[in-house]
C-alpha positions, 0 to 999 in steps of 0.5 A, a space after each residue: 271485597 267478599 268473593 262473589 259466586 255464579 251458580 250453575 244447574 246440577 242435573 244429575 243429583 239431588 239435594 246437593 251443592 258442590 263448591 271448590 275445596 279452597 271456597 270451602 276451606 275459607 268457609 270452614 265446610 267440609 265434605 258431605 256436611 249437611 247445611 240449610 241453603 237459605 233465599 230470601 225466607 226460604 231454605 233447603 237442606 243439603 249435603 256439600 260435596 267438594 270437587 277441585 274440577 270446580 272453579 272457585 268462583 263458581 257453585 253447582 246446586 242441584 236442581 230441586 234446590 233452585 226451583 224451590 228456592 226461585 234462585 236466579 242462575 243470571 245473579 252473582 251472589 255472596 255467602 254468609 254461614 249463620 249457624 248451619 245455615 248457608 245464605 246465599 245474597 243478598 236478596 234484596 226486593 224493593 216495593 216501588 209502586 201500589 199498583 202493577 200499572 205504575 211498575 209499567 211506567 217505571 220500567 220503560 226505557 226513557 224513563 230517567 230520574 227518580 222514577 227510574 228503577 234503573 238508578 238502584 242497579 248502576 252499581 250492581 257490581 257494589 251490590 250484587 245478589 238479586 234485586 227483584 222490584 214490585 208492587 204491593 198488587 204484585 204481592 200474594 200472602 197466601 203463597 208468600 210468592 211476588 209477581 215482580 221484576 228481577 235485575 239482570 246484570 248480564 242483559 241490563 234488563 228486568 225479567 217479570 217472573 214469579 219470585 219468592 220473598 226476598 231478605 230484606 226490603 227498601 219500601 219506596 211507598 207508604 206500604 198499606 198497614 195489612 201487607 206491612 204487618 205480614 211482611 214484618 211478620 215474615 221478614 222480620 221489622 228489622 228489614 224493611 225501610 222505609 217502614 213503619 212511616 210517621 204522619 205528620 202530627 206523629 211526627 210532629 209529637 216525636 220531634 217536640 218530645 226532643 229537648 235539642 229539637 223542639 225549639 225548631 219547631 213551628 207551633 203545629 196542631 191537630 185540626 179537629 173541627 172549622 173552629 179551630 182554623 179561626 182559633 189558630 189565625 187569632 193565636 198565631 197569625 197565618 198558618 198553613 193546612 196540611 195533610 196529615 199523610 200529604 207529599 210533595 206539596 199535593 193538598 197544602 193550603 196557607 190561610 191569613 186574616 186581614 180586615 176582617 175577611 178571611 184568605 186562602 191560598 193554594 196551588 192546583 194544576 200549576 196555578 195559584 188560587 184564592 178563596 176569599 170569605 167574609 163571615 164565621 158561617 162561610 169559613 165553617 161551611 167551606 173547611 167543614 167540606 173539604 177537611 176531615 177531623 184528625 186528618 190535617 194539621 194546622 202549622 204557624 206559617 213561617 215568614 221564611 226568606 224570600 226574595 223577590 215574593 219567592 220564598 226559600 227553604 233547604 232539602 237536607 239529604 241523610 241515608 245510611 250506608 252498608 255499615 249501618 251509620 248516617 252520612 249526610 248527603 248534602 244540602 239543597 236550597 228550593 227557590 220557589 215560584 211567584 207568590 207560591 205556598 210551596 216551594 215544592 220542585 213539582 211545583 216550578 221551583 228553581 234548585 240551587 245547591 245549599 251553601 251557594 243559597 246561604 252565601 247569596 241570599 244571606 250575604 254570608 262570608 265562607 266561614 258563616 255559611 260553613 258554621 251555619 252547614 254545621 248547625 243545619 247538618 247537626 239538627 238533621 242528624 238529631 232527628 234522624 237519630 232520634 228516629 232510630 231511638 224509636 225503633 223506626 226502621 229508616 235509611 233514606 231521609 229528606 228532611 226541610 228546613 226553612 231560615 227566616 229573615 232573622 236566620 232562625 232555623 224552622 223544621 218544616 217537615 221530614 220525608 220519611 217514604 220516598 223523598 225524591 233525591 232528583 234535586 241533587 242531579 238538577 243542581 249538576 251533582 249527578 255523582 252525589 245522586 249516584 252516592 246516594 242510591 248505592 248508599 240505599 242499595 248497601 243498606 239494604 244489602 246490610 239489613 238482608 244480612 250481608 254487612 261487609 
């Protein structure tokens, strides 16, 4: 593990940094050598002296350098020289909400789960540097300034300040397309995830372009007027309507034919609902209202395995970690509710670990439900591979899969934003949970420059 270090105020000089001689033997500096102190995207020059009346783990920066720098003196920080720069970190930020209001509710003490920000700083010691959480609201371009929360690892508390921005930043909402493009332009692409995000027919059109992936796909188009609802229903049978930036289940609807009439089902306010109708005009009139061109997708609807009118469909977890590598992170079976289109866990759904589903529901012998992870496990690491073939930086993954009766295996969607992780804890693997958020932790850790 690199040695870690705790800054301290040095009130009498200017424009220094004062280290250990064996701390500057390790780092190759020698005495009264001008470097740039760098945080986040903001550095300072100095000059380094070296003094034995320091202690090696600490760093004595002058005070006109922490105030333009926005260094928290509470954090414990590594050093990495990059040229004459020396950067102190990681600095890392992470987008958690749009709007200040949600930030509120995230940081309020009995909030647990994955709406708590508090699972991200558990392993701090792992981590270290600073950790500052905001909202796109919180962001001010013209000054390159955050109004944010930083992590205090002394108090367990998250201080609301103004900070700078940081090196590198763990997106868990889909960043509007404006504070995405200035934050690139300032970071750098390559140190944000989640981001850019795929829409659903983006990345419908990205997976089929894959020879291993496209024969998991279920026949998808781009809904574009009513017509093609009837047109869909006579080629393929049921389909579902999604939303094209859809979450979670929210505005998913299933549409079947039968004698004529025309049926659609979705869920709202943790009900099912029916819209039943009987000729071309009333489906035109009802769909021509509710869905925009280009913005749903019309899917096949899977005969996916269900037991007992409740169907079942797999959460398959990939994040990278601090060496930059995909680690699978298990797989999550979904049982969902009575007679439900979705399977959703908002939705009521019942969460089982994957290879016990495989091995009920399936009958499946320990060394099919092995063989049959393998080939699950083997497709999520296509995709996300194939996602990092398009420059897509992204480290968190949620991937669904669905089985049919006959143990075909669908891609049903991947969750490229935030996909919650909360299902991992709900079947009693809370060290796995633990895993996985230290594993986005330390990839961010890497992307702010700090790789281990």
């Amino acid at each position: 593990m690199k040695s870690k270090f705790k800054l301290e105020r040095d009130l009498n000089e200017w424009g220094r940094l004062t280290m250990h001689p064996l701390t500057a033997n390790r780092l190759g500096i020698i005495n009264k050598d001008k470097w740039s102190v760098v945080f986040g995207i903001r550095a300072f020059l100095v000059e380094v002296h070296i003094s034995p009346k320091l202690s090696e783990e600490r760093l004595l920066l002058s005070i006109d350098v922490i105030q333009f720098l926005s260094i928290p003196l509470f954090c414990s920080y590594e050093i990495v020289l990059e040229g004459k720069e020396l950067v102190l970190g990681p600095f890392i930020g992470i987008v958690a909400e749009h709007w200040e209001d949600g930030m509120k509710r995230r940081l309020k003490p009995d909030i647990t789960g994955d709406l708590s920000l508090t699972q991200f700083t558990q392993d701090y010691q792992e981590v270290g540097g600073a950790i500052v959480a905001f909202s796109e609201e919180g962001v001010d371009p013209k000054e390159k300034m955050i109004m944010g929360y930083m992590f205090n690892p002394e108090t367990k508390c998250w201080v609301k300040g103004e900070y700078s921005y940081p090196a590198a930043l763990f997106a868990k909402v889909r960043v509007n397309r404006e504070l995405a493009d200035h934050l690139h332009s300032k970071l750098g692409k390559e140190r944000i995830f989640n981001t850019p995000v795929f829409d659903k027919w983006a990345m419908h059109l990205l997976l089929a372009s894959s020879r291993k992936l496209r024969t998991y796909l279920p026949a998808t188009i781009l809904y574009e007027q009513p017509g093609d609802i009837e047109m869909a229903l006579d080629v393929y049978g049921p389909i579902y309507i999604k939303p094209v930036t859809g979450e979670n289940g929210i505005g998913v609807q299933k549409v079947t034919k039968q004698g004529g009439r025309i049926f659609v089902h979705y869920r709202k306010h943790d009900r099912n609902r029916e819209v039943r109708m009987r000729t071309s005009a009333e489906v035109h009139a009802y769909f021509g209202s509710i869905l925009q061109p280009g913005r749903f997708i019309l899917q096949k609807a899977l005969e996916l395995f269900s037991v007992e009118n409740r169907i079942i469909d797999y959460r398959f977890i990939v994040v990278k970690s601090q060496d930059g590598q995909w680690i699978d992170m298990g797989l999550y079976a979904r049982h969902g509710q009575l007679d439900s289109v979705i399977s959703n866990m908002n939705a009521g759904a019942t969460p089982l670990a994957g290879e016990v589903a495989l091995r009920e529901f399936f009958r499946m012998t320990e060394n099919e439900t092995y063989e049959f992870r393998k080939r699950l496990s083997l497709i999520g690491m296509n995709i996300a591979h194939k996602l990092d073939e398009h420059t897509v930086q992204c480290g968190n993954l949620g991937i669904d899969i669905g089985v049919d009766r006959y143990k075909q295996i669908w891609i049903i969607e991947v969750n490229q934003v935030d996909p919650g992780h909360a299902i991992v804890e709900q079947v009693g693997y809370k060290q796995i949970h633990r895993q996985i958020r230290l594993a986005n932790m330390l990839f961010a850790k890497r992307l702010s420059g700090f790789k281990g």
